[in-house]
C-alpha positions as CSV (number, residue, x, y, z in Angstrom):
1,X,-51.8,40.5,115.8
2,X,-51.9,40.0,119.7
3,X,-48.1,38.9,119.3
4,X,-47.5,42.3,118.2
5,X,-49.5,44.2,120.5
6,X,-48.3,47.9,120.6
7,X,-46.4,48.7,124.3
8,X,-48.4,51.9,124.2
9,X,-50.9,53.7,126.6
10,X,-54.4,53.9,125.3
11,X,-56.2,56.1,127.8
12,X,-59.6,55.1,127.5
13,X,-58.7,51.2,127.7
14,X,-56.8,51.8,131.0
15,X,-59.5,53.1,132.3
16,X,-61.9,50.8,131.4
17,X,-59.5,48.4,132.2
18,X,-59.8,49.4,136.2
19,X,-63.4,50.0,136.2
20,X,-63.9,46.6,134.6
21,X,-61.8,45.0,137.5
22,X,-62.9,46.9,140.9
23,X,-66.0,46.6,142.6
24,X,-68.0,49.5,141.5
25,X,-70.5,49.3,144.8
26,X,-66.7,50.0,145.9
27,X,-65.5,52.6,144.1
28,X,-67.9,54.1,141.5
29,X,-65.9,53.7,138.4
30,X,-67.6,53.6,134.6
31,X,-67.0,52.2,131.8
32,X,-65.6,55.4,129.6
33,X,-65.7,55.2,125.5
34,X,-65.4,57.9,122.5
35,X,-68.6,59.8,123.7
36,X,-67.1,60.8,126.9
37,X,-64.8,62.9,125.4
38,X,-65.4,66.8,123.6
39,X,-65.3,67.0,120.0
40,X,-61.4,67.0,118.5
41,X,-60.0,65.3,121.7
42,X,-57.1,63.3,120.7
43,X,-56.6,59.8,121.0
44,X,-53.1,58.3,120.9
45,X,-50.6,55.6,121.3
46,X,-47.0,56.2,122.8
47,X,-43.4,54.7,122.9
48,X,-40.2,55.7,123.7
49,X,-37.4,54.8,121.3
50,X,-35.4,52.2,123.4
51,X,-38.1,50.4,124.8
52,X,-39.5,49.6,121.2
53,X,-37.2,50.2,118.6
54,X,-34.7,47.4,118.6
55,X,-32.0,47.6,116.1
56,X,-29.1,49.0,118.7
57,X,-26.8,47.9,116.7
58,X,-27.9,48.4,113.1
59,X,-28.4,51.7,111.1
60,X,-25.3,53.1,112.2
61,X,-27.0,53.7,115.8
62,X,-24.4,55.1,118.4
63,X,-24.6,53.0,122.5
64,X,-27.1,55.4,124.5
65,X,-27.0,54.8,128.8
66,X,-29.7,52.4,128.6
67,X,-27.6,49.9,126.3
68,X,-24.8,50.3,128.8
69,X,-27.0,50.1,132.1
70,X,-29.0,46.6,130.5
71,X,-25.9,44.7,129.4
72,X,-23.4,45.9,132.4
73,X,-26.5,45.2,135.4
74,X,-29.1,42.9,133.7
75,X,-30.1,41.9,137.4
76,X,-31.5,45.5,137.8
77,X,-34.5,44.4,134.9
78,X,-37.1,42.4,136.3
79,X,-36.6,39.6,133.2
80,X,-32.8,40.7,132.6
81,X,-34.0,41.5,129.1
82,X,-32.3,44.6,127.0
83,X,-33.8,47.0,124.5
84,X,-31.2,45.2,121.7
85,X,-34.3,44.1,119.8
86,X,-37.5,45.4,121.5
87,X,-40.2,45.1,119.7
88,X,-38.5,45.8,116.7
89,X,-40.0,48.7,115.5
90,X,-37.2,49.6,113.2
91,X,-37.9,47.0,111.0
92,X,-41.9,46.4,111.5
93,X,-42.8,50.0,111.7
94,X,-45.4,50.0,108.9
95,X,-47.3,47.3,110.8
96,X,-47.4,49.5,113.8
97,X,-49.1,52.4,111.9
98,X,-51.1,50.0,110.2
99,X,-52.3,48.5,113.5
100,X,-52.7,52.7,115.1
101,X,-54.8,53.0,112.1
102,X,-57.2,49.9,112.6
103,X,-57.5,50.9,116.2
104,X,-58.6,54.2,115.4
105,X,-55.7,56.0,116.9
106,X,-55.2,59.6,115.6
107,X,-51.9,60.3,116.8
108,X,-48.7,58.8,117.7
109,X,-46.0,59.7,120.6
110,X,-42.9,58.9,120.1
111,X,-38.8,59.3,120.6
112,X,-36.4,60.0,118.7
113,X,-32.8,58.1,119.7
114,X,-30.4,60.9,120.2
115,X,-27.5,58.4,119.1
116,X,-29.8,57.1,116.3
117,X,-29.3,61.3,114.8
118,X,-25.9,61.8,116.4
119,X,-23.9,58.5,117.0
120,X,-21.3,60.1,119.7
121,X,-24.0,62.3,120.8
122,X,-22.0,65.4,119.4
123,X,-22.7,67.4,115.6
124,X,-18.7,67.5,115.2
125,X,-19.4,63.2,115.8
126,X,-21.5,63.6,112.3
127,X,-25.0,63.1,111.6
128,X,-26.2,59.3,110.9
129,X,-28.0,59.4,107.6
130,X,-29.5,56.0,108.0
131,X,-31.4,57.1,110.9
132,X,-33.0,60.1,109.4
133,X,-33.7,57.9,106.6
134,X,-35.8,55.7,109.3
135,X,-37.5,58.7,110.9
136,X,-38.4,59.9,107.7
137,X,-39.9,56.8,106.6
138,X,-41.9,56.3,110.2
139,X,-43.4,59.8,109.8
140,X,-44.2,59.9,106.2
141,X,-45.7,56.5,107.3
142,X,-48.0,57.4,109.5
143,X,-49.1,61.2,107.9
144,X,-50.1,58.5,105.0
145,X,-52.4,56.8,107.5
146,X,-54.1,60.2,109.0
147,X,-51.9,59.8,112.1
148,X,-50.2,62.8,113.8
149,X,-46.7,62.5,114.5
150,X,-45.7,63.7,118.1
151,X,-42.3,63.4,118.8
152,X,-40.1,63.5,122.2
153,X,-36.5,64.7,121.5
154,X,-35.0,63.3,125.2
155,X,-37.2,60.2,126.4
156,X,-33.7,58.9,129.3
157,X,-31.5,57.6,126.6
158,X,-28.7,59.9,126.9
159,X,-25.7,58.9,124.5
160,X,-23.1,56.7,126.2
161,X,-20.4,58.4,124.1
162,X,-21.5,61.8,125.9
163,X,-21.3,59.9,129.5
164,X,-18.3,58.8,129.5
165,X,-16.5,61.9,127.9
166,X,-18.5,64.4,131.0
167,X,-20.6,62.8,133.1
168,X,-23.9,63.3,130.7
169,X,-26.4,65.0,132.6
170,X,-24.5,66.0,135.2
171,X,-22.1,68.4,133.2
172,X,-23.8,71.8,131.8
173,X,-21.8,70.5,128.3
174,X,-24.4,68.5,127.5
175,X,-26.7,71.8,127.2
176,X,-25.3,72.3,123.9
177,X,-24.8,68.9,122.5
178,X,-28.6,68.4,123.0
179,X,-29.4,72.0,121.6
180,X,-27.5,70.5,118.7
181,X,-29.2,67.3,118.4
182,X,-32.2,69.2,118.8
183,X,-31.8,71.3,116.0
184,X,-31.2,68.6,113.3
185,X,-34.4,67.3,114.3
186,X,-36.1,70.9,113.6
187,X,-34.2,70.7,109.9
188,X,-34.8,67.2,109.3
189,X,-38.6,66.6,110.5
190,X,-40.1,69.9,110.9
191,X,-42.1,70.4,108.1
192,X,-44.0,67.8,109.1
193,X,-44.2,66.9,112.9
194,X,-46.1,69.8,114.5
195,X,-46.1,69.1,118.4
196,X,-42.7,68.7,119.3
197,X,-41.7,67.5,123.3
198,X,-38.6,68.6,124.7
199,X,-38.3,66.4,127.7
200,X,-40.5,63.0,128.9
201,X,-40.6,63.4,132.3
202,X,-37.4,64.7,134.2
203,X,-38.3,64.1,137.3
204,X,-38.5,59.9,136.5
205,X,-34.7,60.2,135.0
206,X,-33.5,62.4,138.1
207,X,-35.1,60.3,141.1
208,X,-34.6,56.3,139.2
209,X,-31.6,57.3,137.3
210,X,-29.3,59.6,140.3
211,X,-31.5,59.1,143.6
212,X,-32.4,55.2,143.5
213,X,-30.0,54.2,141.2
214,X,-32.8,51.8,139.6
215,X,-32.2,53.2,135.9
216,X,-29.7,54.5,133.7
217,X,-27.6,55.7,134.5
218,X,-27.6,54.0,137.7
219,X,-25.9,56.5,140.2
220,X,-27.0,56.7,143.8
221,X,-25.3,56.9,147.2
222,X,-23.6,53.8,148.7
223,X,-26.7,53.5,151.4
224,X,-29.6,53.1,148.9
225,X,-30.7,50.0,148.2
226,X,-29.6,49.8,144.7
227,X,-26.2,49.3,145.9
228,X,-24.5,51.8,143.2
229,X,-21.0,51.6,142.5
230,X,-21.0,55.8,142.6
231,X,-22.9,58.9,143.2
232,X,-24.8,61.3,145.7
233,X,-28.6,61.0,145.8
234,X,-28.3,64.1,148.0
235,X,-26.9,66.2,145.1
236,X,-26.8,64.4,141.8
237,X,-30.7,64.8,141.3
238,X,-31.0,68.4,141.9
239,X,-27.7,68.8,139.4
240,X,-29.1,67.0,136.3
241,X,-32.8,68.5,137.0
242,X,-30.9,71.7,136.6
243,X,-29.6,70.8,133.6
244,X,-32.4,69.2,132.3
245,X,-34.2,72.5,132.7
246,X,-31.6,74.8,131.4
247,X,-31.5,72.4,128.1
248,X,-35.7,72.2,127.5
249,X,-35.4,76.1,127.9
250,X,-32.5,76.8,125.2
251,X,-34.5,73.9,122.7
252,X,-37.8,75.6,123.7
253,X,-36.2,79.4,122.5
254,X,-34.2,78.1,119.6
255,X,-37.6,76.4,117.9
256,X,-39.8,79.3,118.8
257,X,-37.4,82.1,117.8
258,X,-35.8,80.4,114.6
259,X,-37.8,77.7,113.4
260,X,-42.0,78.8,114.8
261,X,-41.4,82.5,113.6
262,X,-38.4,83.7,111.6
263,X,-38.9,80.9,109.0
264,X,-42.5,80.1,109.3
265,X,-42.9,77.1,107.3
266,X,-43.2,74.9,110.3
267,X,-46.0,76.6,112.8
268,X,-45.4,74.1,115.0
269,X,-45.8,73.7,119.2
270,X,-43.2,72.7,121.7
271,X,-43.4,71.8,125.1
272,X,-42.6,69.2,128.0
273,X,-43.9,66.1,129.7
274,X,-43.7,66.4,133.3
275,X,-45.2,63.6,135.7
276,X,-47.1,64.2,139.1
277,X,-48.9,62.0,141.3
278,X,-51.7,63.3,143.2
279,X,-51.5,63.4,147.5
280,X,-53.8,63.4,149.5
281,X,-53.2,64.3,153.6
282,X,-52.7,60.9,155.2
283,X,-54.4,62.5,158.6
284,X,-56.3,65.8,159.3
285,X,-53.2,66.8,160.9
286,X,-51.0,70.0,159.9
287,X,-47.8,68.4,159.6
288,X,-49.8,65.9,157.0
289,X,-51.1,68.3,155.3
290,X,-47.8,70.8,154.8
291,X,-45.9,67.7,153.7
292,X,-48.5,66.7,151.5
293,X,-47.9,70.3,149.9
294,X,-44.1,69.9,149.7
295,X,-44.5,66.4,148.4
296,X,-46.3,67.8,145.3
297,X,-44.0,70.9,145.2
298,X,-40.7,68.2,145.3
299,X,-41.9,66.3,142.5
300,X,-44.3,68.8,139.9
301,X,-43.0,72.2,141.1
302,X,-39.5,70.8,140.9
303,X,-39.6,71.6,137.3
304,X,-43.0,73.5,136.5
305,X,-42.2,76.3,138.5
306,X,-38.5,77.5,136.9
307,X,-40.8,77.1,133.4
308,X,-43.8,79.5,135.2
309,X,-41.8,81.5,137.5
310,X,-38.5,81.2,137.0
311,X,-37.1,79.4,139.9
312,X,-37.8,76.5,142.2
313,X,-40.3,75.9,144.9
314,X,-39.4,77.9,148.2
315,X,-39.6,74.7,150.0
316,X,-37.3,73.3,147.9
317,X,-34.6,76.0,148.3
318,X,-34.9,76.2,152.4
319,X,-34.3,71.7,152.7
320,X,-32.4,71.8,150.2
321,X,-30.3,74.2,150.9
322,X,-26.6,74.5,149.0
323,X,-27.2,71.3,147.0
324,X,-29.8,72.7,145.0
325,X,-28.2,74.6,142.2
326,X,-29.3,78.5,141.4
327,X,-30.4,80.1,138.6
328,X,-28.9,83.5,137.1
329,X,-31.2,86.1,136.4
330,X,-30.6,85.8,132.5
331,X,-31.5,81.8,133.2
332,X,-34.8,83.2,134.9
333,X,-35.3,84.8,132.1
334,X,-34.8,82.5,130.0
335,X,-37.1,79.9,131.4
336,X,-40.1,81.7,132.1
337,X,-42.7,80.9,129.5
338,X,-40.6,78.2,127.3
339,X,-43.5,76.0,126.1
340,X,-46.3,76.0,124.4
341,X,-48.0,73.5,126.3
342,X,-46.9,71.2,129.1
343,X,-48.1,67.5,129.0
344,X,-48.8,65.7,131.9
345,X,-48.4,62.1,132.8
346,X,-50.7,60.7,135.8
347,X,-50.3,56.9,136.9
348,X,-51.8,57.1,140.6
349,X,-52.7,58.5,144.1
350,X,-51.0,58.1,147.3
351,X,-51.6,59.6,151.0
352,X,-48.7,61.6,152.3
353,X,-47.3,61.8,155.7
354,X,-45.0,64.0,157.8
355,X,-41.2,62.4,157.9
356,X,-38.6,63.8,160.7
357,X,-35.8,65.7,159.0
358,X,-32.9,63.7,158.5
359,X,-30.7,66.2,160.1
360,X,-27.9,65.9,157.5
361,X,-26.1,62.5,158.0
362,X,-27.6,61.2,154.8
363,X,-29.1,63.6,152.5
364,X,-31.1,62.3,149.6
365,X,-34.0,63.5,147.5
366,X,-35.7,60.3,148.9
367,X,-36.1,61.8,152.3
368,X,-35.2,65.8,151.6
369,X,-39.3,66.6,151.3
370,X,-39.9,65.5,154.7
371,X,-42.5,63.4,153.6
372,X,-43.6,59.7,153.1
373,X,-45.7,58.6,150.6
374,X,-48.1,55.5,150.8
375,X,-51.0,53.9,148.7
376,X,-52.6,52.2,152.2
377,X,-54.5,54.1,155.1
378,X,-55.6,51.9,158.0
379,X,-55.3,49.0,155.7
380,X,-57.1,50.0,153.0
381,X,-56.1,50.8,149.5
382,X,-57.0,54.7,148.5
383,X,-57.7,53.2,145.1
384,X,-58.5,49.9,142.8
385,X,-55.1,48.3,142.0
386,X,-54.1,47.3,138.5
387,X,-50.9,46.2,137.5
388,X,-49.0,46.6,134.4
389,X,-47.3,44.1,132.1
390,X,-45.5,47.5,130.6
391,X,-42.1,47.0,131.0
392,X,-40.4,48.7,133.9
393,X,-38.6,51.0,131.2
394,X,-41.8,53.0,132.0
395,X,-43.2,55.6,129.9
């Protein structure tokens, strides 16, 4: 069983996990278990479909991003390893259900491969029968075990086929495409999966993927250490965040207006996954604590405010300036209110600091907020420090 451990996040273990291993004279941490939490709180495991699946090249499965990115720059993965077999999933997925079920899990997050549905990426491209023969299977799998299905439409792996023929992301193209690919999912799988998530965390694919270059698609400016072969981590970021936005708000309207009410069979919910760090002032001082404000604007209110207020963060607008793309009033529209819920993934703390403006001669999200982020004040660590054998595909 341990050879097949699940890659999953188990909330209460974690945390367990880091009060078990700091000094709790230090800092205060207790063991958590079942009783902590209210009545009808959720317990779950969670995957994304490269990371775990395997079979890339079986089932009629179309190249995603992350296939290209592994096998063109294994150097960039810590073990040069590739998501060709993963945990293999595809073929072992009653034994992961079964082992959700002995662990008492009671639901299960995962992704579905875009070019597992759509091999090209495109509906004109055909739909792959053989994969939603597999999701079918992997969901009527675990509704036969008492475990909820929750399932993310876009966790990064973008098809390859769709990359090459626009640029992905950074084309408003792919708006549609994934609108389609969306929708066959809604057909296919709605009846039974209920919580549906648009996006896992855009911000992690905008900043690693067109700002540091350090995943898929690996695009970044010349200067960044990543050494990318091309892009602009002043510009690309903002663009595909703008994208990415524009596409969770079509999905979001298309499953609430079509599939939630005019057909109401599926009463389902449908939301996104963001991810925010907490800050904390690194000093008393004001230029700490305005940057620590921006810092959490750059990276939460980058996407949570188009989805609450229809636009981006005013600090984001005034550094940014031209490189941030606008929205059109019918886009405002649009966005406001497309979710049923928003999810939100929290790994850690840092202290934030005031950075001098980089006055233009390299402009990057890295350095656009003005401010710097670190986990150390006066040599000491904010927090207890755990590391994670998850792979650095993270969730």
């Amino acid at each position: 069983m341990a050879a097949r451990a699940l890659l999953a996040v188990i909330f209460p273990y974690l945390l367990m996990v880091v009060a078990s291993s700091a000094d709790d004279g230090a800092y205060g941490l207790q063991p958590i278990s079942r009783r902590s939490f209210p009545k009808g709180f959720i317990f779950g495991t969670a995957s994304s479909s490269y990371q775990y699946e395997g079979a890339a090249m079986e089932g009629g499965r179309g190249s995603s991003i992350w296939d290209n990115f592994t096998h063109q720059h294994p150097d960039k993965i810590a073990d040069k390893s590739n998501g060709d077999v993963a945990l293999d999933s595809y073929h072992l997925y009653k034994e992961d259900v079964r082992l959700m079920k002995d662990m008492g899990m009671d639901a299960y997050r995962f992704s579905i491969s875009w070019t597992r549905i759509l091999p090209d990426g495109t509906l004109r491209g055909g739909v792959n029968q053989e994969g939603i023969k597999y999701y079918n299977n992997l969901i009527d799998e675990l509704l036969s075990k008492g475990v909820q299905p929750f399932v993310t439409l876009f966790h990064w792996d973008s098809p390859q086929g769709l990359e090459d023929k626009y640029g992905g992301f950074l084309s408003r193209n792919i708006i549609n495409d994934y609108k389609d690919f969306a929708e066959v999912c809604f057909k296919e799988f709605g009846d039974r999966v209920k919580h549906w998530i648009t996006l896992n965390e855009p911000w992690s694919f905008c900043v690693w993927g067109y700002a540091e270059g350090v995943s898929a698609p690996g695009r970044c400016s010349p200067w960044e250490k990543a050494n990318c072969s091309a892009g602009d981590s002043g510009r690309e970021p903002y663009t595909v965040g703008h994208h990415q936005i524009l596409a969770h708000a079509a999905v979001a309207r298309l499953y609430k207006q079509k599939y939630k009410k005019m057909q109401g069979m599926q009463k389902g919910k449908i939301g996104i996954t963001l991810v925010a760090n907490w800050v904390i002032p690194l000093s008393r001082s004001k230029s700490s604590i305005a940057a620590t404000k921006r810092s959490m604007e750059f990276m939460l209110g980058w996407f949570l405010d188009p989805l609450c207020r229809g636009d981006y963060p005013r600090s984001m607008k005034v550094l940014v300036g031209n490189r941030l793309p606008q929205f059109t009033k019918k886009q405002s529209k649009l966005m406001k209110g497309a979710f049923d819920f928003v999810g939100l993934n929290y790994y850690t703390t840092n202290y934030v600091g005031s950075l001098p403006p980089s006055k233009g001669t390299r402009n990057s999200y890295s350095t656009d907020a003005q401010a710097i982020r670190t986990g150390v004040r006066n040599g000491v660590p904010i927090g207890p420090q755990v590391t994670s054998s998850l792979s650095p595909y993270r969730d």
